[in-house]
C-alpha positions in Angstrom: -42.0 18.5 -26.2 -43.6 19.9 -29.0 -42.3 22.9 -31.2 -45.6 25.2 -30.2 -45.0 24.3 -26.5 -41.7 25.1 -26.4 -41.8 28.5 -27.5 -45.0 29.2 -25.2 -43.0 28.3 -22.0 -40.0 30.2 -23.5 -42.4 33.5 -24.6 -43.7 33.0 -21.2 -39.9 33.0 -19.4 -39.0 36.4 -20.9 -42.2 38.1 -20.4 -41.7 36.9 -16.7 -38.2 38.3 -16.5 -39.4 41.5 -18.5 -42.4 42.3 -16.3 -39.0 41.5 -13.2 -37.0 44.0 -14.7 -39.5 46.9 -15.1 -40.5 46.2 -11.2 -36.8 47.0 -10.8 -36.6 49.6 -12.7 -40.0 51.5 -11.2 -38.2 50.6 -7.5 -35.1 52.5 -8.1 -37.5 55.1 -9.6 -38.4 56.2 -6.2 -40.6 56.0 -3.6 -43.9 57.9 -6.0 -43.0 55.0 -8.5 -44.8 52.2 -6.1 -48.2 51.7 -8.2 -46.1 51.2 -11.3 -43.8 48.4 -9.0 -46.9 46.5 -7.6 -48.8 46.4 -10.6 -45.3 44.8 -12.3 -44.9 42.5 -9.8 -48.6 41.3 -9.9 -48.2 40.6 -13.8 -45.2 38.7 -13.0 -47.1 36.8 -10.6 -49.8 36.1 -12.8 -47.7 34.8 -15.3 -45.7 32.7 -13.5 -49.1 30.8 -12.2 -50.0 31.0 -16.1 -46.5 29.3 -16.8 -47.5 26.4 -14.0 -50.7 25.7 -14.8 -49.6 25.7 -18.7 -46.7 22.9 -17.8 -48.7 20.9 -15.4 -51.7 20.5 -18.1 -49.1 19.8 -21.2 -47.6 17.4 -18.5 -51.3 15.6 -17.9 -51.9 15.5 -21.5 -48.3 13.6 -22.5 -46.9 16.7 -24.2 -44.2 17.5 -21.7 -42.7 14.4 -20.0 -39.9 14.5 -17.5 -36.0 13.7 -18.5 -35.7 10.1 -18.0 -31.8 10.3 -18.4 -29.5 8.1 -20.9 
């Protein structure tokens, strides 16, 4: 996998667990805290399909090819 491709998918990955942990943290907030909680979880969704569709078109192009094993 390329150098540029690798650090996408791995910007990607902590964005995804950043947007996780400030759902979390609006939750435990409290109950007035829910607009702040959906709209976190809805980035997190969107960048997890963002994650997929970035995999599955470096996989189509021969950038990211599966581990074949030793």
């Amino acid at each position: 996998m390329p150098q540029e491709m690798r650090v996408l998918v791995v910007v990607l990955l902590i964005a995804i667990m950043a947007s996780l942990g400030k759902a979390l943290f609006h939750m435990s907030s409290g109950p007035e805290q829910s607009a702040h909680t959906l709209r976190a979880l809805k980035l997190r969704i969107g960048l997890s399909v963002v994650l997929f569709v970035v995999l599955m078109t470096g996989w189509y192009l021969g950038l990211v090819a599966p581990h074949t094993g030793p």
